[in-house]
N, C-alpha and C positions, 0 to 999 in steps of 0.2 A: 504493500500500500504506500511506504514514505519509497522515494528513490535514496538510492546510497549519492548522491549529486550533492555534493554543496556549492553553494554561489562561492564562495570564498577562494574554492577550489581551484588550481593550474591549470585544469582541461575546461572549463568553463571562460568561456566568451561571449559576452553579453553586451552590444553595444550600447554604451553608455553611460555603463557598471565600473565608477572605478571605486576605489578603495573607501574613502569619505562613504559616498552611496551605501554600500553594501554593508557600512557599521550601523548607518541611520536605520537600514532596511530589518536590520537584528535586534537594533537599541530599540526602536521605536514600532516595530510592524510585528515582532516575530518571526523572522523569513529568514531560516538559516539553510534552505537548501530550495533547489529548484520545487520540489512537493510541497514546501510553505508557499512558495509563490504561484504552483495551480489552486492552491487552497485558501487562498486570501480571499475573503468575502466582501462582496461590495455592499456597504451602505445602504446602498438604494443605486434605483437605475434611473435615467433621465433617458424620455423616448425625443430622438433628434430624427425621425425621419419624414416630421412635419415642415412645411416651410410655412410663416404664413405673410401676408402684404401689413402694410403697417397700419391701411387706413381701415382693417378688420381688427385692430388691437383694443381689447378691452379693459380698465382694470381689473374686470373680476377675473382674469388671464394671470397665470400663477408664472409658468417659464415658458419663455417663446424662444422661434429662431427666424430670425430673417436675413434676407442677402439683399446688399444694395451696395453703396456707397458714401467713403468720407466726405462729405462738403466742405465743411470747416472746420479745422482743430485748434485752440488754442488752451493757453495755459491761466487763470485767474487767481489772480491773488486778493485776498482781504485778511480785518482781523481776526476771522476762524481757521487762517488758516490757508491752503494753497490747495488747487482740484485740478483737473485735467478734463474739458467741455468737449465731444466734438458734435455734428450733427450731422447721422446718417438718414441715408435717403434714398428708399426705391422707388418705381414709376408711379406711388399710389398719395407717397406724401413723407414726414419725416420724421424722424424721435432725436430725444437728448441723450449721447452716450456720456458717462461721468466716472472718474476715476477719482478718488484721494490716492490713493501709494499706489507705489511704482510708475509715478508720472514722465520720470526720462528715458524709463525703456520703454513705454506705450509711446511716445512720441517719436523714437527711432525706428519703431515699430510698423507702426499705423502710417502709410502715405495715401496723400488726395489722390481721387478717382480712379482708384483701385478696386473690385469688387472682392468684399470682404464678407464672410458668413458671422452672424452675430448671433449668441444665446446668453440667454441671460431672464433674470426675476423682472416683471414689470413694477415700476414706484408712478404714484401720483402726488404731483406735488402743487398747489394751486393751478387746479384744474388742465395743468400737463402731463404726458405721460415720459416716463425715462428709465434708464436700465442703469443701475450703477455696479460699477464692476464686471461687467459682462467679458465671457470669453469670446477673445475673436479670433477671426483667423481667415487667410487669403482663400479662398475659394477653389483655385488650384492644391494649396495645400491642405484643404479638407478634401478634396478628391483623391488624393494621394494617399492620406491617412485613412482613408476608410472611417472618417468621422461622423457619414450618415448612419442611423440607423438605434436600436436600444444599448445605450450608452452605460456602463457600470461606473460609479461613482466609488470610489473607494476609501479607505480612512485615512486618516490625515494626522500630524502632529507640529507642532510650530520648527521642529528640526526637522521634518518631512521638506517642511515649506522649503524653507533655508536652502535644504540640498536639492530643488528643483522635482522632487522628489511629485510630481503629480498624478493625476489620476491618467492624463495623456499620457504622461511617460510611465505608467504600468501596465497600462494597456498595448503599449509599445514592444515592451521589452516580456511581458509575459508571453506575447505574439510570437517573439522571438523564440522564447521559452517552450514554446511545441512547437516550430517549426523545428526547432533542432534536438528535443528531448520527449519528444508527442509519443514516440514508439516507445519511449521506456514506460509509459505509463500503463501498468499490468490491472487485468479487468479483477476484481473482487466481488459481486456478486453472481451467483450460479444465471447461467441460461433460464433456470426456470422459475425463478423468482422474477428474472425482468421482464419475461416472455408473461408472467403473470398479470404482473401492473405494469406493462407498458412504456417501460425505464430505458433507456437509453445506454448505451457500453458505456464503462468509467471515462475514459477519452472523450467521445461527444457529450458527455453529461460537463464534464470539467469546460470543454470549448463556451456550452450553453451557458457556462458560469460566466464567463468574462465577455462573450462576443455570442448575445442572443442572436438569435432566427427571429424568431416572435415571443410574446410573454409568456403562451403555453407552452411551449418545447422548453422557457426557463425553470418555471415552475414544477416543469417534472424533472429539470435536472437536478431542480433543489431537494424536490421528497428524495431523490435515488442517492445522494451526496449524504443527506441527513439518517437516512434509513439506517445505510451502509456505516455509518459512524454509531450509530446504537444498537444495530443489529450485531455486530462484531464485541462491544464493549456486554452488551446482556449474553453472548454466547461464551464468553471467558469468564465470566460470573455462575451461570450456569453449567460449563464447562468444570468450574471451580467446585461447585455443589455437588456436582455428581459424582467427580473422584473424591471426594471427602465421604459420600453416601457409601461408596464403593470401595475405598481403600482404607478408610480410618476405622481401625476398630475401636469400640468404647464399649466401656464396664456394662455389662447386663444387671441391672438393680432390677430380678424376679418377685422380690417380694413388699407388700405393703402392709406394715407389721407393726407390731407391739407399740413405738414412738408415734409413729403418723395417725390411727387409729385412735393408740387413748388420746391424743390432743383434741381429734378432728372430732370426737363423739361429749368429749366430758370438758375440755380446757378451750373451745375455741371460741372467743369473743361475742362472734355477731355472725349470723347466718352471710355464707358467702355469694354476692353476688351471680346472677347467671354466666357472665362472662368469666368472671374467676375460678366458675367451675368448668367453663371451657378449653378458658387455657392450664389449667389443672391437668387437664385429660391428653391434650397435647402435649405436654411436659414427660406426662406418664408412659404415652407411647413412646417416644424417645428412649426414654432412660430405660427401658424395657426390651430397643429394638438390638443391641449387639453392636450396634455404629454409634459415634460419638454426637450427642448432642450440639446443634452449633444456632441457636434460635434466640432471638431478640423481641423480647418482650416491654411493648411500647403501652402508655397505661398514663393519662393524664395526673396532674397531681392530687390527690386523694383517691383516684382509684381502686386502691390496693395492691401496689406490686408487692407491697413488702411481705403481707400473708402468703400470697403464693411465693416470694423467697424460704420464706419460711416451713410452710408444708415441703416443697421441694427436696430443702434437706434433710426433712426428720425422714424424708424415704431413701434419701443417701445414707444417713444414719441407720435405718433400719438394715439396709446391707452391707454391714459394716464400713461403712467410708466414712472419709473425712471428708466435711465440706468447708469452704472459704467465702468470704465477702468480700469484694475490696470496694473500697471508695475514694472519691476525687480527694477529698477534703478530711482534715480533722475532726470535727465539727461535725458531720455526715456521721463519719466513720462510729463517733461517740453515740448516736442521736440511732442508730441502730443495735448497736452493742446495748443500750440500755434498754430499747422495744424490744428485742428479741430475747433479753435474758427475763424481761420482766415475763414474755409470753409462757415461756418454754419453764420456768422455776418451778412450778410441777413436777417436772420431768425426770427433774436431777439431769441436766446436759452438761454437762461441762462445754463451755462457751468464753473465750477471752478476746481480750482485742490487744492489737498491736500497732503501734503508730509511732513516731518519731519521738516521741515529748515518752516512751514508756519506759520507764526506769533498768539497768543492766538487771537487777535482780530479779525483777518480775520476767525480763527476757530468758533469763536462763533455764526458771522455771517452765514457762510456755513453748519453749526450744525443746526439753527434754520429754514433755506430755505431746507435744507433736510428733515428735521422733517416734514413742514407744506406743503412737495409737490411743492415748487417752482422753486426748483434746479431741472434742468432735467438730466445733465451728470456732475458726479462727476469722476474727472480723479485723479491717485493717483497712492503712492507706497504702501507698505505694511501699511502703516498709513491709509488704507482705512478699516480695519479691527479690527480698538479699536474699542474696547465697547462704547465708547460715539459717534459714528459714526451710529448713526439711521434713515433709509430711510425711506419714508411715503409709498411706494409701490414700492419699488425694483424690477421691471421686467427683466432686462439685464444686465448682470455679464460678459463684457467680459473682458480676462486676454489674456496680451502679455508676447512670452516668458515664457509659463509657468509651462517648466521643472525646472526654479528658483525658483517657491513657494513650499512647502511642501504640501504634505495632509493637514495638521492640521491648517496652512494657510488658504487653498480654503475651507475648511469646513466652517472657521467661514464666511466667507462670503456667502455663503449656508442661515446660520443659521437670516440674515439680513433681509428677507422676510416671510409674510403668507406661500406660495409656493415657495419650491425650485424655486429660478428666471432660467428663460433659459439660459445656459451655452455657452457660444462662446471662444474657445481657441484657440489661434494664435501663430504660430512658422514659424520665418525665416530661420529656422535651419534644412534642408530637412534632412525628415529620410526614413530612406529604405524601402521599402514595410512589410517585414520579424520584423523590428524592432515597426513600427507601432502595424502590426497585433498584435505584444505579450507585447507589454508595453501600447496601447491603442484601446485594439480590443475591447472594451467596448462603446464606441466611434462610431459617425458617422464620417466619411472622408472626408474633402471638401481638392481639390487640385485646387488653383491657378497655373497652368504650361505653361502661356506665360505673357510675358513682356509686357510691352503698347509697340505700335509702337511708331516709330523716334528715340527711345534709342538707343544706339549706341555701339555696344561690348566696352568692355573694356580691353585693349590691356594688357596684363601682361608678363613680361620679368623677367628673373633670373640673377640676376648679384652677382659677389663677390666684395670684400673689393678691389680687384684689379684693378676695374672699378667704385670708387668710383668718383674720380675727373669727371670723363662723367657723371655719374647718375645727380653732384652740377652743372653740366654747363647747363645740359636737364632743369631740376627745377627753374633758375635763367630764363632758355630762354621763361619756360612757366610763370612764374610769371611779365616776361615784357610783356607777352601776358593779363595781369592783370586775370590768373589765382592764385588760393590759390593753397596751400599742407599740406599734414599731414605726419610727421615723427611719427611713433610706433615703440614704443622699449617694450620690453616682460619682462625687471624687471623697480624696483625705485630706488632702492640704491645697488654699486655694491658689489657683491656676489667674496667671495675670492676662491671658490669652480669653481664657472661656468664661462669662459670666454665669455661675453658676454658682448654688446653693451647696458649702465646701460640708463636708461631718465635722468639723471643727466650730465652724461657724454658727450651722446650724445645732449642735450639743449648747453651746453660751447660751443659747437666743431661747431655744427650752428651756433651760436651765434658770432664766429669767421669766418665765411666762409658766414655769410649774416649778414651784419653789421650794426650797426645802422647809420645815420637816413634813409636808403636807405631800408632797411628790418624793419619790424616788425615782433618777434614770441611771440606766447601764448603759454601757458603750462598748460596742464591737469592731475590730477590723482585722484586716489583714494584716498591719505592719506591726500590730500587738504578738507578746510569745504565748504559746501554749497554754500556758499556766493561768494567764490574766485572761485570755477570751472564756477560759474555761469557769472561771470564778466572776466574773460576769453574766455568763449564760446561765450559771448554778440560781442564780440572784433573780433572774429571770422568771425561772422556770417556777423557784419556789412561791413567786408571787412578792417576793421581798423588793423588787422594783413594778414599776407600774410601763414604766415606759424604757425601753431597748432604742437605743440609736445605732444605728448602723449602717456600715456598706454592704454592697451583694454579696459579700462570706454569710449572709444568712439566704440566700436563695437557693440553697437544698438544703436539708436533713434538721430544718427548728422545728419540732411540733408540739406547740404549747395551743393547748385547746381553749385554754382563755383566752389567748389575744384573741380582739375579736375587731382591730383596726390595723392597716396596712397604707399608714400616707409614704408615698413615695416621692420624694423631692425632684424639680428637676425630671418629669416623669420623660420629658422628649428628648433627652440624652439615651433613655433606654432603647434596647432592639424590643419587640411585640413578644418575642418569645422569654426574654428578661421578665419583661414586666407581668406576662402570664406566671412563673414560674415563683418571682416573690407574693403577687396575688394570693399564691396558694398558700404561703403560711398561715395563713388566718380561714375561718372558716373550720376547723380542726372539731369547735366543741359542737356545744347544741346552744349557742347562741347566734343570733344573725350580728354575720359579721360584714363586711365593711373596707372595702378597699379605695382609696381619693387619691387622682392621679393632680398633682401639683405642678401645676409650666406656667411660664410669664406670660407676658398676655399675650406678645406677639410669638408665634415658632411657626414653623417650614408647614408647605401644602401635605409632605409628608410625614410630618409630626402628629398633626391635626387629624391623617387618614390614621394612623395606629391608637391614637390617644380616641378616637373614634369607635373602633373596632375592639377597643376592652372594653370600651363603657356598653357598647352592645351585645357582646357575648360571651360566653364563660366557656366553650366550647374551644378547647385547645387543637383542636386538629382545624378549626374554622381558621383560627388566629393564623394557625404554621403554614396558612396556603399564603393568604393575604402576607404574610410576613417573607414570604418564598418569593412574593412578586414583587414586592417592593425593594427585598434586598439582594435576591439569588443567592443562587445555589451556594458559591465560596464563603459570602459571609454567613449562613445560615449555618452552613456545618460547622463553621469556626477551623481555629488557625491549625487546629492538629488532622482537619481533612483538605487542607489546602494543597495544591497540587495532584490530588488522586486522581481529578477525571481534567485530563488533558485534552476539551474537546475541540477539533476546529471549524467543526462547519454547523454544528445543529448546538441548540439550546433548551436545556431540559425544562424550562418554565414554556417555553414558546412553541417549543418542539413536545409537548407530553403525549398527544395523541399518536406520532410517530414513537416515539420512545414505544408505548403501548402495544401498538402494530411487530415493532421489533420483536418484543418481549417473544411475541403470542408466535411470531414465525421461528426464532430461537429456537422455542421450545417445540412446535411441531417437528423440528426439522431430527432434533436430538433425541425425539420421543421413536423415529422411525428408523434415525442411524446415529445411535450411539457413538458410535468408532469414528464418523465420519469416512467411513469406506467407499461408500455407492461414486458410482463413476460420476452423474449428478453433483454430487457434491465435493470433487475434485476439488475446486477453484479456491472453496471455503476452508478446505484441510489445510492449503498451503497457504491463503493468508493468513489462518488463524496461527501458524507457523511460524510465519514474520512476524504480525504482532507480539508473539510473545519472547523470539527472540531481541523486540525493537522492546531495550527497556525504556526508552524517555518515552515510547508512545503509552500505554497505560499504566501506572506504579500499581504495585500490590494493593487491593483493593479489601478492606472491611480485614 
């Protein structure tokens, strides 16, 4: 699919290309070889194969093109400034051409009574009509150029500009680019998928990209470009899943015994949602099938991932295994260690945690009960992954939150067992169906999508600085209701750059408006140690403070069922799926709680659409699409999925229903030839071949 060709290259000759160029072409385009530059995507197209007379031009005429001639050119000066006038004119009548920059090479340029091809935006300016900036050019040398006809416009950068670097001279030099490199470019989809839909060979589809026929030969070369770029990326996912089904063996957990049973019949809380009993059963055929569990369990915030954590392991435990937890955070790591030992203390479990802040003695102890099998659930942060952390039979690895860990992380916890241990991954963080399928279509799917009953919506309101004094009277009226609150503010120290509401400033400014000894506040952050977030959060929890000030180190794992208020400062600094995620701390007990998003009066059209879309709905998979479209993909996953999907021609928000179409022929194709054998699918064995020898083209994925 890429050619082994690079521009930079000694056997490459590209008129035009010299060194400058072809840095800009890398710094600024991404085009480090001849297959970047069939794959550079245009903008938009401009159709030039209209001409039209000047005295049919109207303003409601967006881009025209006409051919006439310069009458008169001159140069005008005032105090705004210096322009470049001229006034062309074909047999019907005349317009104003006008330039501000590059006035002395348009005037070197441009001579009288020369017939000239003119395109450009129409302006009306007291009741005239004129073109400013318009591209020109001699008539002769748009016959030359093949400049009639649907035109690709391509992207641009101000060091683009600088090195002449145009959309004419990409179209120029790409030309050149299959004239002399057209036959390297190897077909990727089978005969019978394009014989299907209609698609065009990878070569004229690429042609139709740069130098249309008509809009509909472009349009199909775009689905067949797009197809081929998701069909290939879902077929190594797929690919991925199936020798994982096929080669990895995992622990048979036969039985569900004595632990799982007394909790689930005599110890378990609150009847389990329908869904919890679905992905229950999911879980169970896994750990029961002889192959290794590898399935991600997605589950809004409160819908109980943690019970199904929990039953999970008591059937690891019931077949002798050890199970693990790991988490992002401190804090996390704590706020589970506590729910889970309070659930199970029935039990008699033996259950410890382990985190950076945990004393050499108590290590040595949980080191030797690991070793010899008597530790059953070890809970932890990334400190669950030293090398002096050895389990006696590791069977269940589940990880929260675990777009936080890297590959090389979750590897070495892999490497902690005989058998890969069965995998269970949990996110509170809904993601869209489109983003799932292409960052973890490797992956089984469990979706917890309803809430336990008796919860109680959680009401969220949008207020400005200007309705400050009301928000401090609501808050005082619920904390004589001996409810807590949590103030969040989005930086620690303030920033001379960003005007924004700092946790410094805003702790004083409480601290004045809820006084002592009538108010207590705690204070949270990140740059605080161990020890102090912990004995703040203790203070917290006990009800010994009323009010919590803090940054997003509480947007997973606080759940104090009395707070029953969530103002979040500065709410349009947050992403949609932030502000979903601390939303959810509150809402925990059986009181209605309370979430007020705080921004100045004025923020962005796109502040306004998010801070909009929480006060609407509480529906986290609603928020992760709307938050998918406004931010995409790279920043939705966050910086530890950056760079996975390297894609160049299609776009997973824009592209979904193709994405979809891929998916579903992926899987036809691999449900009928496994091996990839059939002479049919020749084409597909040997790119999928090169892809995965081409490591820049996809990085290991999920």
């Amino acid at each position: 699919m890429n050619l082994k060709i690079n521009l930079d290259s000694p056997h490459i000759k590209l008129k035009g290309l010299g060194g400058y160029r072809i840095e800009v072409l890398k710094s600024d385009l991404n085009i480090h070889s001849i297959a970047d530059l069939f794959h550079l995507i245009p903008n938009r197209y401009v159709d030039r194969r209209k001409f039209y007379k000047i005295n049919t031009l109207a303003a409601s005429s967006t881009e025209v093109q006409i051919i006439g001639e310069i009458m008169d050119i001159k140069k005008i000066r005032n105090t705004s400034g210096e322009r470049l006038k001229a006034i062309f004119r074909d047999e019907t009548g005349s317009i104003e051409l006008v330039w501000f920059k590059g006035i002395s090479y348009m005037q070197k340029k441009i001579k009288s009574n020369e017939t000239f091809v003119v395109y450009g935006k129409l302006n009306e300016f007291g009741g005239s009509l004129s073109i400013v900036h318009p591209e020109i050019e001699s008539l002769h040398s748009f016959k030359l150029k093949g400049s009639k006809g649907i035109l690709p416009v391509y992207p641009s950068t101000e060091k683009c500009q600088k090195a002449r670097i145009s959309s004419v001279f990409l179209r120029q030099i790409i030309k050149e680019a299959f004239d002399a490199f057209g036959n390297h470019i190897h077909e990727a989809l089978p005969l019978h998928l394009r014989e299907e839909f209609g698609w065009p060979e990878k070569r004229t589809g690429l042609q139709e990209l740069h130098f249309p026929s008509t809009f509909e030969n472009l349009q199909k070369a775009q689905f067949s470009l797009k197809f081929e770029e998701l069909f290939y990326l879902q077929l190594q996912l797929l690919e991925k899943k199936q020798l994982r089904l096929k080669n990895i063996k995992g622990f048979v957990f036969s039985k569900i015994d004595t632990y799982f049973n007394t909790f689930y019949k005599q110890h378990l809380p609150f009847e389990l949602t329908e869904a919890q009993k679905r992905v229950l059963k999911e879980i169970r055929k896994d750990l029961g099938s002889g192959v290794q569990m590898n399935r991600l369990l997605q589950g809004d915030v409160g819908s109980g991932k943690t019970m199904v954590a929990v039953l999970s392991s008591l059937i690891a435990i019931d077949n002798r295994y050890q199970c693990c937890i790991m988490a992002p955070t401190e804090i996390l790591a704590k706020q589970h260690y506590n729910s889970i030992s309070e659930l199970l203390q029935p039990l008699e479990i033996n259950i410890k945690i382990l985190t950076g802040s945990t004393k050499k003695k108590n290590r040595e102890i949980l080191h030797d009960e690991l070793a010899n099998g008597n530790l059953h659930i070890l809970i932890g942060t990334h400190a669950l992954i030293e090398d002096k952390v050895v389990f006696k039979n590791l069977g269940l690895a589940i990880i929260d939150e675990q777009h936080r860990f890297g590959v090389a992380q979750r590897s070495k916890l892999w490497k902690k067992s005989k058998l890969p241990p069965h995998v269970l991954v949990m996110t509170a963080t809904p993601i869209p169906r489109t983003l799932a399928m292409s960052y973890y279509g490797d992956l089984d799917l469990s979706v917890i999508d309803e809430l336990p009953p008796g919860r109680k919506p959680i009401t969220t309101a949008h207020r400005t600085d200007a309705s400050r004094l009301k928000v401090l009277k609501f808050v005082k009226d619920e904390i004589a209701k001996g409810r807590q609150v949590y103030f969040v503010y989005p930086l620690i120290k303030e920033s001379e750059k960003l005007d924004y509401k700092d946790l410094m400033d805003g702790y004083d400014a409480l601290s004045r408006d809820f006084p002592m000894p009538d108010y207590q506040i705690s204070i949270v952050h990140g740059q605080m140690k161990s020890e102090e977030k912990e004995f703040e959060m203790q203070r917290f929890v006990k009800n010994n403070t009323q009010i919590m000030v803090a940054t997003t180190v509480i947007e997973v794992g606080v759940n104090i069922p009395n707070a029953s208020i969530m103002v979040i400062e500065s709410a349009e600094r947050f992403g949609l799926s932030q502000l979903h995620q601390l939303r959810g701390r509150v809402g925990r007990g059986a009181y209605q709680s309370h979430c007020i998003l705080m921004t100045s009066d004025k923020i962005s059209d796109d502040s306004k659409q998010r801070i909009e879309s929480m006060v609407q709905t509480n529906d986290g998979f609603k928020l992760a699409e709307i938050d998918l479209n406004l931010r995409g993909p790279g920043d939705l996953m966050g910086t530890q999925q950056s760079g996975v999907l390297n894609l160049k021609v299609s776009d997973l928000i824009k592209d979904s229903q193709i994405l979809h179409l891929a998916r579903k022929k992926a899987q036809d194709i691999l449900r009928e030839d496994e091996l990839l054998l059939l002479e049919k699918n020749k084409i597909i064995k040997n790119t999928l071949v090169q892809i995965m020898n081409d490591k820049a083209f996809w990085s290991y994925i999920s």
